[in-house]
C-alpha positions in Angstrom: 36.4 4.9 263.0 34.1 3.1 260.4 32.6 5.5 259.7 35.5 8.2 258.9 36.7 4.9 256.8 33.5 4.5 254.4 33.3 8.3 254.2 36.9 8.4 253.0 36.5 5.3 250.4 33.1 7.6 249.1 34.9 10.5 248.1 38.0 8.2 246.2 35.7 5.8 244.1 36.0 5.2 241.1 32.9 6.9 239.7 34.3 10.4 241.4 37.4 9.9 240.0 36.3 9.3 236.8 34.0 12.3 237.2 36.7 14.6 238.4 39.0 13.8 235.6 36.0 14.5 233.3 35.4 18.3 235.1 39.0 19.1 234.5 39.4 18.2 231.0 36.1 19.7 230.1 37.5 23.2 231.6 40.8 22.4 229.6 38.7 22.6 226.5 36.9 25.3 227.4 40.5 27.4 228.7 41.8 26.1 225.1 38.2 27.3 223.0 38.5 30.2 224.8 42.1 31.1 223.8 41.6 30.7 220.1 38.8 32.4 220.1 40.8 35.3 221.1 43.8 34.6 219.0 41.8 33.9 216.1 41.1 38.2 214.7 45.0 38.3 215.6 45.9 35.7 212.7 43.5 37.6 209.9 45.9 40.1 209.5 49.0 37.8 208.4 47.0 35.1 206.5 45.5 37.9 204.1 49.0 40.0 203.6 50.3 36.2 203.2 47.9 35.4 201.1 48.4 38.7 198.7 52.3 38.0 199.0 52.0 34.4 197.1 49.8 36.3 194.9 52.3 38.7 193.8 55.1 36.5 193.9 52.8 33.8 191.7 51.7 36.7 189.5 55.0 37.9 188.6 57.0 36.4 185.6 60.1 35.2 185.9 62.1 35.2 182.1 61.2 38.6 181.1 63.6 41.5 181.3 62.5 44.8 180.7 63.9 46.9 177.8 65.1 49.5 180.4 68.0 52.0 179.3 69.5 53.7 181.9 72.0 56.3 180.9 72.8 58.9 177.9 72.1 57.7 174.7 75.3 58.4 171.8 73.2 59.1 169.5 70.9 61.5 171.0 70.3 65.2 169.3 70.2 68.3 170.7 68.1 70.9 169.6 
């Protein structure tokens, strides 16, 4: 019996605990690394059309209207 006991207090001490929780977060980094890594070529698409969007919109000016006439003109000649 003692020695199923002291077996049983080996594998729950403190310094395997500690170890264990260390294995599973380094995995958790390495699940998380690996799914950016992925994601990352699939977010180069929208930050460069995003990018050239603010462009335009910055580029464009906002008080000026175009002398545009749409429509006959009354005075126009025909020859």
């Amino acid at each position: 019996m003692n020695g199923i006991l002291s077996e049983t207090t080996r594998v729950f001490s403190p310094r395997n605990i500690v170890s264990y929780l260390l294995g599973l977060m380094g995995l958790s980094v390495l699940a998380v690394t690996q799914f950016v890594t992925e994601l990352l070529p699939l977010l180069f698409a929208p930050l460069v059309c995003g990018t050239f969007g603010v462009l335009l919109y910055a580029s464009k000016t906002l008080n000026t209207q175009p002398d545009l006439n749409v429509g006959p003109v009354p005075n126009a000649v025909q020859e």
